[in-house]
N, C-alpha and C positions, 0 to 999 in steps of 0.2 A: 398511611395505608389503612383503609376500614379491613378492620377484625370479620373476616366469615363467619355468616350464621352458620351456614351447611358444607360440608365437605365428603365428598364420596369418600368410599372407603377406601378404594386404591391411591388415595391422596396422602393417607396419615399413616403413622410409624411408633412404632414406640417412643420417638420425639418428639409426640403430640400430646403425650398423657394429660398434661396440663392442659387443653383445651380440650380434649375428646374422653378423657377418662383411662382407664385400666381396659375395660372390654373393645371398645371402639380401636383402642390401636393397638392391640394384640390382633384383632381382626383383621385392618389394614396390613401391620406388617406383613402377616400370612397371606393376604392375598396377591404384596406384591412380589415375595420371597419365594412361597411355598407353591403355588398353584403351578407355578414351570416346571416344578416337581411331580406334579399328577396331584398335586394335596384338592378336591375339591372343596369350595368354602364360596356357599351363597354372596351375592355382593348386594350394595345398600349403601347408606350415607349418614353421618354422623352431625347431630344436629349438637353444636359446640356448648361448650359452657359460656359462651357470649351469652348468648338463648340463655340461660338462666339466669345468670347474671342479671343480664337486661329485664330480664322478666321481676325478679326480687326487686331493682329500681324504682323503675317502673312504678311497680304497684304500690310500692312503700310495703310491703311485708316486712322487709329486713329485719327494723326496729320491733317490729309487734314479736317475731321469734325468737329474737334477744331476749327480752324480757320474759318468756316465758318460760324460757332453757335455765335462765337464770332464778328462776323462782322452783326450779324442780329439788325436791327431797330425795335423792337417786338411792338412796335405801328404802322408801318405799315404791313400793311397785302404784298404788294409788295416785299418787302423785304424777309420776311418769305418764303413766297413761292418760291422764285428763289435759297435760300438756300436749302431748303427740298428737289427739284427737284434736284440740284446740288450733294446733300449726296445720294440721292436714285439712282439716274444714277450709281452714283461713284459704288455702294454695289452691285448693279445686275450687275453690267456688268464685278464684279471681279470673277476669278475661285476659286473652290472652293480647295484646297489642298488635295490632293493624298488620303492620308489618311484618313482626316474626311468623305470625298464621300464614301470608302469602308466600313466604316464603320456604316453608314446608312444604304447602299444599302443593307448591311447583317441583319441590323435589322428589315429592313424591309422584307426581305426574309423569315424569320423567325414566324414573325407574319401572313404574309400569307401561308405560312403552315399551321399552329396553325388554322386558319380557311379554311383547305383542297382545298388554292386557288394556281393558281402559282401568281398571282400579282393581290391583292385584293385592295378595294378603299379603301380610306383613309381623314378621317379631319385632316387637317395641321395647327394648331392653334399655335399663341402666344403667347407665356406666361412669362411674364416680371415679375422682382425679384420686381418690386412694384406694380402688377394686384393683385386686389382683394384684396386688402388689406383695415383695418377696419378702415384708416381714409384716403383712396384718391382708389376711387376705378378706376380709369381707365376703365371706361368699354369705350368698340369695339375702344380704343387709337391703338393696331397692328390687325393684318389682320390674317382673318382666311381663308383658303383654302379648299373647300368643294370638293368631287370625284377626289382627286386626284390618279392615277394607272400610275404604273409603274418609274422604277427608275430614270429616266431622269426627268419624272414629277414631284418626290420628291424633285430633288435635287433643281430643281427651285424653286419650292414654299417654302421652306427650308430658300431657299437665301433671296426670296421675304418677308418671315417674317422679315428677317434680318434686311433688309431695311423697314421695315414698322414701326421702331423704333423710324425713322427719318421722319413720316412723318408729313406733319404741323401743325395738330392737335395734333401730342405727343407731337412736340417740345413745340409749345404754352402749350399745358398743365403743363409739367413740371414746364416748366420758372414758370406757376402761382403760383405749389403751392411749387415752391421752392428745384424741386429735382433736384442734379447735375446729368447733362447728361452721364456721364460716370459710376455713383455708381450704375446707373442699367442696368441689365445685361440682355441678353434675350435667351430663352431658348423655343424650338419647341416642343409642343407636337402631337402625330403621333397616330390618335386613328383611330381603325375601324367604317366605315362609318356604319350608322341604314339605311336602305333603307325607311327612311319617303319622300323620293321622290314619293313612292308608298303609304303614308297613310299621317301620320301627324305629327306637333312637333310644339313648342312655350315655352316660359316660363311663370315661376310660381317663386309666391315670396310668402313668409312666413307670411306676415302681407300686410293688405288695403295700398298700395300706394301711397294713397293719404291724408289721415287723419293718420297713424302711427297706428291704432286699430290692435292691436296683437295677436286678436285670430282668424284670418282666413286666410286662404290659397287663395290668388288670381291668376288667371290660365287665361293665356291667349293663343290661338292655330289658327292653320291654316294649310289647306291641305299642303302639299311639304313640301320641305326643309325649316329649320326656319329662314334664313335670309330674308324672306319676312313679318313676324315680327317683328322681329329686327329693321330692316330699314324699318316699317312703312306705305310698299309697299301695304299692303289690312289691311282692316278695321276687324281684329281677331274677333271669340268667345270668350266670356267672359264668366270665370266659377268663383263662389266665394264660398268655404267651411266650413263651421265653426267647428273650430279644437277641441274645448273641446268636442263635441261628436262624434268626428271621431273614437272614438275606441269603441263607446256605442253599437254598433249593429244598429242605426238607420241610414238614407242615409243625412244628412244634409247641401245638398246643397242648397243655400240659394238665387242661384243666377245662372241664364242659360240665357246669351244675345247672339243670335247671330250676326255674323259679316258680311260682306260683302266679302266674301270671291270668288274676282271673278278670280283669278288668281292665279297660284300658280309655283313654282322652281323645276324643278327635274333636273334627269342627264342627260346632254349632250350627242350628238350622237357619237362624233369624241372626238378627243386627243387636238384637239383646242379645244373646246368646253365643257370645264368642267360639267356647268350646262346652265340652259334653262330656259325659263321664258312661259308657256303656260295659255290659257284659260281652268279656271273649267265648265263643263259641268252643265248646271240650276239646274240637280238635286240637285248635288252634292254642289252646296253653299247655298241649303235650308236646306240641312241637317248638325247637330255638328260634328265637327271635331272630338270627344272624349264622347263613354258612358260612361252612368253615372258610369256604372263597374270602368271603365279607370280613370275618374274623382276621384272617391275616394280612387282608388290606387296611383292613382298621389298622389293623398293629403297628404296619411297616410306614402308615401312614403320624399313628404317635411316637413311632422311635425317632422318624424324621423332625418332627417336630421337637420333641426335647434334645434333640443334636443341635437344632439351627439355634434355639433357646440359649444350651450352653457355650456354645460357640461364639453367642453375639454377647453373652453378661461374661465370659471367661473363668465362668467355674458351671457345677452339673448343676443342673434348674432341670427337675420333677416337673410335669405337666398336669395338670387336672385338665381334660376337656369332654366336650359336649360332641354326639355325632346323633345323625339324623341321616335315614333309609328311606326316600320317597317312594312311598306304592307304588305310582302309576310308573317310574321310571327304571326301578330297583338301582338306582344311582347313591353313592354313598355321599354326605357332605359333613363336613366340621363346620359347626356353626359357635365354637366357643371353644378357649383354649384362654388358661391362666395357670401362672405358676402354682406350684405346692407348697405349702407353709409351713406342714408339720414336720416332715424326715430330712426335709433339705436342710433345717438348724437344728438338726439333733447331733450330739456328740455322740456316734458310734465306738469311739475308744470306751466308754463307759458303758456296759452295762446292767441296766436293773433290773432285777427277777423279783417276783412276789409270789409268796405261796400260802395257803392255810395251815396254822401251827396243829399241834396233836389237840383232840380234845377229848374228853370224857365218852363222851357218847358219840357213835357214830353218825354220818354224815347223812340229813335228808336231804335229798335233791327235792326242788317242789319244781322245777320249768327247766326248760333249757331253750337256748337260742343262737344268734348268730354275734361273736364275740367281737366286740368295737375294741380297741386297744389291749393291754395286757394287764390289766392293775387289778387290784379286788378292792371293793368299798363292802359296809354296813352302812343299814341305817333302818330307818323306821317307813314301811310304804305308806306314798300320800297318792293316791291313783288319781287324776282329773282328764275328764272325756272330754272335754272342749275350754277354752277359753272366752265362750261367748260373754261369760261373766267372770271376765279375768281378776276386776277387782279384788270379791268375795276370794277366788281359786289364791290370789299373790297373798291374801290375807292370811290364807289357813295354811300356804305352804314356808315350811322351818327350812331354815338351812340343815342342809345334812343328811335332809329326808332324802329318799330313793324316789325318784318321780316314772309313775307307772301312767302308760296311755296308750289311747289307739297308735297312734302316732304324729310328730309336732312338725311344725314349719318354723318359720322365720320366727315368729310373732312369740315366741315359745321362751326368746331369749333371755328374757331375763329372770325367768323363774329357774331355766337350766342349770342356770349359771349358780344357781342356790342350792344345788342337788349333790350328794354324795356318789348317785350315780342314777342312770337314765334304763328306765325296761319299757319297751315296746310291742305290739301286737305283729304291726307291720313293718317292713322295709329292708332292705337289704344293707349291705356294707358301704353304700355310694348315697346314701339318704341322707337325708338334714340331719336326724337326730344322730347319727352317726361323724358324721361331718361337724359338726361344734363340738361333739363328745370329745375328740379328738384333738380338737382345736383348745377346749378348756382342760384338757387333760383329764377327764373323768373316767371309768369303763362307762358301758352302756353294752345291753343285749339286746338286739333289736331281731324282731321278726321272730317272736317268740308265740305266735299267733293268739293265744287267749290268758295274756297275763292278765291281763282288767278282771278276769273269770276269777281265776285261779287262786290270786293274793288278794288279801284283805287290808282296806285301810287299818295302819295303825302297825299290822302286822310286822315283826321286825325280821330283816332278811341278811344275807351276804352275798353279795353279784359280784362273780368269779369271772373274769376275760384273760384267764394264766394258764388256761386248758387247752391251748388251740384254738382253732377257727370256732370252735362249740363254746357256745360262754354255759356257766351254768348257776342256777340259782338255788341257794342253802337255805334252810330252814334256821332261823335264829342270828345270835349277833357270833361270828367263829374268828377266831386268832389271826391275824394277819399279820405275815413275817415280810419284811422286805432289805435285801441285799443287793449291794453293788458292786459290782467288780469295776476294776480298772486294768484292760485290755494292755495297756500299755506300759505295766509295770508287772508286769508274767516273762517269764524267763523263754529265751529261745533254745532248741533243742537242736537235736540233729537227728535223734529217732522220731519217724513221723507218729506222728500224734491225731487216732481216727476217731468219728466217732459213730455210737450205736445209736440209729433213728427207728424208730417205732412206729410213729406218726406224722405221716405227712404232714399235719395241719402245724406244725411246730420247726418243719425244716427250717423254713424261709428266717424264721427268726433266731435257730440255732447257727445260721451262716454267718454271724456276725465272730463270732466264737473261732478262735487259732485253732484251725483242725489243715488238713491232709487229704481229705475226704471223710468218707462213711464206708468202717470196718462191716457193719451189719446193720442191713435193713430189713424187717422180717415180712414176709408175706403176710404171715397170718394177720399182723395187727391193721394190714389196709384190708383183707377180708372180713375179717370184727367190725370194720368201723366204718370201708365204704361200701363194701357189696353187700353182707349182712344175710347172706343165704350160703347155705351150702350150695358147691357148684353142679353136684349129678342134681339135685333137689331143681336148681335151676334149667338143667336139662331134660329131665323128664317128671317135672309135677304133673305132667297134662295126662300121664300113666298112670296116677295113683289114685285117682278119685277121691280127692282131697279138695273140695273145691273153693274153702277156707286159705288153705296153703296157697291156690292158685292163685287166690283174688289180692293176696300179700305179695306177691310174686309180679303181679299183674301192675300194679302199683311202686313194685319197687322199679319195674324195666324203663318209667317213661322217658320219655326222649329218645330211647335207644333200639333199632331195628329188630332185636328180638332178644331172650336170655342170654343167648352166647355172646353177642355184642354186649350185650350191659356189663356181663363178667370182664370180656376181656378190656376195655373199655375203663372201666372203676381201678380197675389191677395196674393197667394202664397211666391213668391220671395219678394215682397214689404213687407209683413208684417213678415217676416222669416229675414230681415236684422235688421229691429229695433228690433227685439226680441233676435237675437243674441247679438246686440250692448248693452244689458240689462242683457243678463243670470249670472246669474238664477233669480236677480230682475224681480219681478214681473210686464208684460206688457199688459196695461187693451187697449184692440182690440173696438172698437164702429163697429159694424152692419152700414152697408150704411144709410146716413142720409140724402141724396139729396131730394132736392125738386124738385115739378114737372118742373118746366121750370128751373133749374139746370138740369136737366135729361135730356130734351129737347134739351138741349145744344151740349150736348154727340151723336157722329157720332151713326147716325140711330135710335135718339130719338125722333123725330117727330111721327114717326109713332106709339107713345106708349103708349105719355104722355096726360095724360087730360087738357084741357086749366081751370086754377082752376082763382076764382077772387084772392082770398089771400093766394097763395102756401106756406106760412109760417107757415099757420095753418089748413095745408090742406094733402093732401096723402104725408105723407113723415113717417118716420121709423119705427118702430112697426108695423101699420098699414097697410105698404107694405106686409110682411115678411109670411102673412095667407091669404094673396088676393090672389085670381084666378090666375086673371090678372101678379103679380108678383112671384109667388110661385118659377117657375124653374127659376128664376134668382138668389132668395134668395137660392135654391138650392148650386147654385154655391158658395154662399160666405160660406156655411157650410162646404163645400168639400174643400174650400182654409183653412179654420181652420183648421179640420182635419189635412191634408196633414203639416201643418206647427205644429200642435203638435205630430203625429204618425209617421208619414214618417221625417219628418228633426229631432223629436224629441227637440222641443221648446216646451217645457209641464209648461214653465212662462208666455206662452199666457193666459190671462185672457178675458171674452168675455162680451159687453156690449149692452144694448136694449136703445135707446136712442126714446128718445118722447112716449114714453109707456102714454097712456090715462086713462087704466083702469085695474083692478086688472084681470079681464077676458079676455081683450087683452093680460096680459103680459101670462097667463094661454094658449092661443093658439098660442102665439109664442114658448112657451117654448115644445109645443107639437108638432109643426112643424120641430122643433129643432132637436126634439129626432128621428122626424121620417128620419130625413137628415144624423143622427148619432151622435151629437149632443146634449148627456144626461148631465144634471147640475150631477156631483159628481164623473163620468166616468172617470178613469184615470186623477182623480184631476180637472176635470172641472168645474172652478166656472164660475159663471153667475153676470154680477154687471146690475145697475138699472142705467140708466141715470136720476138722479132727477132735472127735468127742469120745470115742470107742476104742478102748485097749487095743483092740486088731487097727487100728489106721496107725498104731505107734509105732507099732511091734512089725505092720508090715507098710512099712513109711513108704522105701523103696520102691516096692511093687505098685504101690499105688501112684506117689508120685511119676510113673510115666505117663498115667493119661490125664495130668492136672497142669497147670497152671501156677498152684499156691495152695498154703494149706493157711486154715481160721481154724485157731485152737478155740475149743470150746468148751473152758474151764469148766461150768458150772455141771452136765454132764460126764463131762472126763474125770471127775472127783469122785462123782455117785458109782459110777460104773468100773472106775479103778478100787472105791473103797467096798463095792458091794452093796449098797445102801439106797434107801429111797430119800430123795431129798424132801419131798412132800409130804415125808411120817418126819411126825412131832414128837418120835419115842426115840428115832435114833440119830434127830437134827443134834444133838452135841459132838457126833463123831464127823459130822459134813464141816472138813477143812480142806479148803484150798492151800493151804500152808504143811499141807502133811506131806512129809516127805518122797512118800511113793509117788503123789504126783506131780509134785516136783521133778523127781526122775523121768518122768513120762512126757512132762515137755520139754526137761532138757534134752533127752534122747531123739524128739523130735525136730527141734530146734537145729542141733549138731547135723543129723541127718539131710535136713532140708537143706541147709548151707553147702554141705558136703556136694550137692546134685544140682546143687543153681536154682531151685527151687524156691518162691518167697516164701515165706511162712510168716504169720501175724497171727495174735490173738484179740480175741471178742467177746471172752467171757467177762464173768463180773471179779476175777480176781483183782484186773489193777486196777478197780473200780475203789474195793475196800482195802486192797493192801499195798502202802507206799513199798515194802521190802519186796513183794510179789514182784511189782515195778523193776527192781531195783535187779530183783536176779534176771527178769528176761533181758535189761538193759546190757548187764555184762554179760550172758550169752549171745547177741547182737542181732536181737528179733530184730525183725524188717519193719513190722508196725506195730502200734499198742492203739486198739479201740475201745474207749469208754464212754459211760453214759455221758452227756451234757454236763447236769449235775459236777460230775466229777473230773472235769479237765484243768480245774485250779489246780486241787493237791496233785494229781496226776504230772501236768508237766513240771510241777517241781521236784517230786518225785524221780521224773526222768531226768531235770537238771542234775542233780545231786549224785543219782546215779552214773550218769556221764563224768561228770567231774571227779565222780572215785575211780572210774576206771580207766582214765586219762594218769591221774596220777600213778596207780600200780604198772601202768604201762611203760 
């Protein structure tokens, strides 16, 4: 039986790889599995690896490529290159044989009929028998050909894949990870173009990126055609969904950044000019690429997809894919879907932390950016603006150097791969440079917008990606510490083990970590880090004739319908990711606890705050929350709960009253509360008591009726038990947690809350620094122990130990 040159896509399967490649039957499968499912996915035809095959015959290239690959020096870069150029000239400039061209030409005939065109566009993609595959994923190694029309244009771009097999990032790649050049084959797929030149398109992966956390969908987008994604080229929307309640009825997106989205791809005017590279209109880069509608059809549409994935291979298989918004239609389509290469073979029982050791002199930050991976490198900057003269560029670049630039494509590979680590002007977390970073295990900060400015060749840096989502870059070469844990040699307990989050941008990857949930998650630090304005500042700057103030204001809100939505919104997505990184573990939320000149601090808090003598024991939590003066602020942080238990539907959100003075304070909080929407018992909403203040000890009882649980809150319960400012350096010798008094203060606590059915748990930093501190809540039989990250090694052995002593006296 003759071997087909062409095969529609609904023909082939993931048991075609071997004649259609990685992309072409990941295509097919999808269109004959998924599309009954509502998946939409442009269709098209896959021109086999026969067609290449016969064409290298044919032509007699075969042997001339041999010899060339064979003569390459793969440690120089010079080398490599003069070969690739040599193979690639050779492959375009052969014809293509009688036969294969007609029989293209008819297939493609055919499919524009099928859509009522005489010669419709077309993606002209690569698809190599080793793409996408689940242990060397090749991603953007051949070339994809976007608006291509008409048969003459096919045939080239056809050829041009051919030759793109050969270019010096494939070659390099191969060589690395060991595939012979000849056992893969490469096979064209021919799909109908989505007109997102007119709306939008980006990719989505199936799990966080960056820490391996596998229950959310990360979505990244941009107006036009999506290889300005890909390559890096603008600073994408960022959307993050959390998958186990995507089928609940609720909207759970947890996560809306926008991008910088100032330029975008469409189609070209002429037959030269495929595509085009324009300016977005101001409107139009203030607004998302993708409603929330879209957003969650994307989602529901990759969860389906990595279910049918893991279900057909029999273990979880991560998605990487591609989606495309037709303008004219606003129709969503998946035009690309391949497994994940990096988190799927990660050993999550193990893991690594890095951090920077003490040094001498304090820490210069010179840039900051968007953090690829978690690692820290040194090294020395080699900055290169382009590759046009890649020779010279591979010549002068050292292994070990940090490679600074606009931003890299494919072609970039093999210098990368020489780098300690990668800085960028452009691109988001879903960009090439980010995507090999990953892949080579390097950090890289990318979308740093004016690193080329900023560093100086030669200059020697430290690029940090162990700070969260923010990478940042240090002035000089600084200490790097790195430790491993082994998850799976830590003692199991019986008292739950929580922990204290800070930072959203670090949840996702503290989820790997034996916890119970999250004891304390503070407000204040997602208003430090995502809102960045005081909140009356954000409701009435347009009062103060500030018009500096305004225009910071005016700039922080984009994307968002006015202040109060950005407020509730940011408040919102910060505390909807640590809640996800937890469900359905219960996640205990603290009410803003800033102090006045912490407030003060905050853009357009001057105008708000009282100048107090001793802010530590002065207008700060509870006491805000029924003030005049604070009311529609505290407004807003009700409406960010809300929204984060009704709308995302995180109903593990738990909610906390921190410095509560008096049992009739906590009484007009919880009535403000209600009046906000905000009922203790409402759809499962408990209420917990921040116990910091001598009177919450002393009047347990009374209090405990209108609570839920009490979160002992060492670090003030010490101060305010010993009399003392923990922030003066004259009297930090006598600030112990281990003083007896306060010991008595949460034993007395402790007993009482037991006593009344009450949970009680602490949050302070005692059983942070002290195993014995551990040791006594464990045999009074606190409910939880919540410590930093950091500290859950010594901590749960800690508790081990302490269980096992008090097992034995029993």
């Amino acid at each position: 039986m003759k071997e087909q040159i062409i095969l529609p896509l609904e023909k082939v399967s993931l048991d075609s790889i071997a004649l259609v490649g990685g992309k072409s039957a990941s295509l097919g499968e999808m269109i004959s599995s998924l599309t009954q499912v509502g998946v939409k996915i442009p269709t098209g035809f896959a021109i086999t690896t026969k067609a290449y095959y016969d064409f290298l015959h044919h032509s007699g290239l075969e042997d001339y490529i041999k010899e060339q690959i064979a003569n390459i020096d793969f440690n120089d870069i010079t080398s490599l290159r003069r070969a690739g150029t040599r193979i690639r000239q050779a492959v375009s400039s052969t014809r293509f044989p009688q036969e294969l061209s007609t029989e293209i030409i008819a297939a493609y005939n055919q499919l524009s009929r099928e859509y009522g065109q005489d010669q419709t566009d077309v993606a002209v993609r690569s698809s190599a028998t080793a793409e996408d595959l689940p242990d060397a994923s090749f991603a953007g190694q051949q070339e994809t050909y976007l608006n291509v029309r008409g048969p003459v244009a096919l045939i080239d771009a056809v050829r041009n894949c051919f030759a793109s097999l050969f270019t010096d990032r494939a070659i390099s790649y191969r060589e690395n990870f060991g595939y012979d050049h000849f056992s893969i084959g490469l096979s064209v797929c021919v799909q109908k173009m989505v007109r997102s030149d007119l709306g939008a398109s980006g990719v989505a992966f199936s799990l966080d990126t960056e820490s391996g956390f596998k229950d959310v969908v990360l979505i990244n987008g941009s107006w036009g055609l999506g290889e300005m994604v890909v390559q890096g080229a603008v600073s994408p929307d960022e959307f993050i969904v959390y998958k186990p309640l995507i089928q609940s009825g609720f909207t759970p997106i947890i996560e809306k950044k926008p991008g910088a989205k100032d330029k975008k791809m469409v189609y070209g005017e002429s037959s030269d000019e495929r595509t085009r590279i324009i300016p977005v209109e101001k409107q139009q880069q203030q607004a998302f690429c993708l409603t929330d509608k879209q957003i969650m059809l994307l989602a529901t549409w990759v969860q389906c997809i990595e279910k049918y994935y893991s279900e057909k291979k029999g273990q979880w298989c991560p998605m990487d894919i591609e989606w495309a918004v037709d303008g004219l239609t606003g129709e969503l389509f998946i035009v690309q879907a391949r497994p994940e290469t990096i988190h799927s073979r990660k050993d999550h029982s193990k893991v690594i932390s890095y951090s920077i050791g003490l040094t001498a002199d304090p820490k210069e930050v010179l840039l900051h950016g968007i953090a690829v991976g978690d690692k820290i490198a040194a090294g020395a900057v080699n900055i290169l603006y382009s590759l046009d003269n890649r020779v010279n560029a591979g010549q002068s670049f050292k292994p070990g150097d940090v490679l600074v630039t606009d931003m890299t494509d494919p072609d970039w590979e093999p210098i990368m791969k020489m780098a300690s680590a990668i800085v960028t002007n452009k691109g988001g977390r879903t960009c090439h440079a980010a995507i090999v970073a990953r892949e080579m295990g390097i950090p890289a900060i990318v979308g740093c917008g004016n690193a080329t400015d900023v560093l100086n060749a030669g200059q020697e840096i430290t690029v940090s990606c162990a700070e969260g989502t923010e990478g940042v870059i240090y002035k000089g070469i600084l200490p790097i510490i790195e430790e491993q844990l082994d998850l799976s040699q830590l003692p199991a307990v019986n008292t739950p083990l929580m922990l204290n989050v800070g930072a959203p941008a670090m949840a996702f990857h503290y989820s790997h970590l034996p916890n119970k949930g999250v004891g304390l998650a503070r407000e204040e630090f997602i208003i430090n880090n995502y809102i960045k304005a005081h909140p009356l500042a954000l409701l009435k700057h347009k009062e103060l004739n500030d018009p500096a103030l305004s225009a910071q204001i005016t700039k922080l809100i984009r994307g968002h319908k006015d202040e109060a939505d950005y407020f509730i919104n940011q408040l919102a997505y910060g505390i909807g990711k640590i809640a996800a990184a937890s469900y359905p573990e219960k996640v205990i939320v603290r009410f803003s606890d800033f102090k006045s000149n912490e407030y003060f601090n905050l853009l357009g808090g001057k105008y708000f705050e009282p100048e107090e003598e001793n802010p530590m024991i002065g207008w700060r939590g509870a006491s805000r929350y029924y003030a005049d003066d604070y009311k529609p602020a505290f407004r807003l942080e009700c409406a960010a709960i809300k929204k984060v238990r009704e709308q995302m539907g995180l109903s593990n959100v738990v909610v906390m009253i921190p410095f509560c003075r008096t049992v009739e304070e906590l009484q007009m909080v919880l009535t403000v509360m209600e009046e906000f929407g905000l009922k203790r018992g409402d759809n499962g909403l408990q209420v917990y008591l921040m116990a910091e203040l001598p009177s919450n000890i002393i009047m347990a009882e009374e209090f405990a009726a209108y609570i839920d649980g009490f979160s002992i809150g060492s670090n003030d319960l010490t101060q305010l038990t010993l009399g003392l400012d923990r922030d003066s350096s004259i009297v930090a010798h006598l600030y112990n947690e281990m003083n007896p008094a306060v010991q008595r203060m949460i034993a007395h606590l402790i007993k009482t809350a037991k006593r009344l059915g009450v949970k009680v748990g602490i949050c302070g930093q005692g059983p942070s620094d002290f195993p014995e501190f551990t040791k006594m809540l464990v045999s009074l039989g606190i409910d939880s122990i919540s410590v930093t990250p950091d500290a859950v090694t010594k901590t749960l052995r800690a508790i081990h130990e302490a269980e096992e002593a008090v097992a034995v006296t029993a």
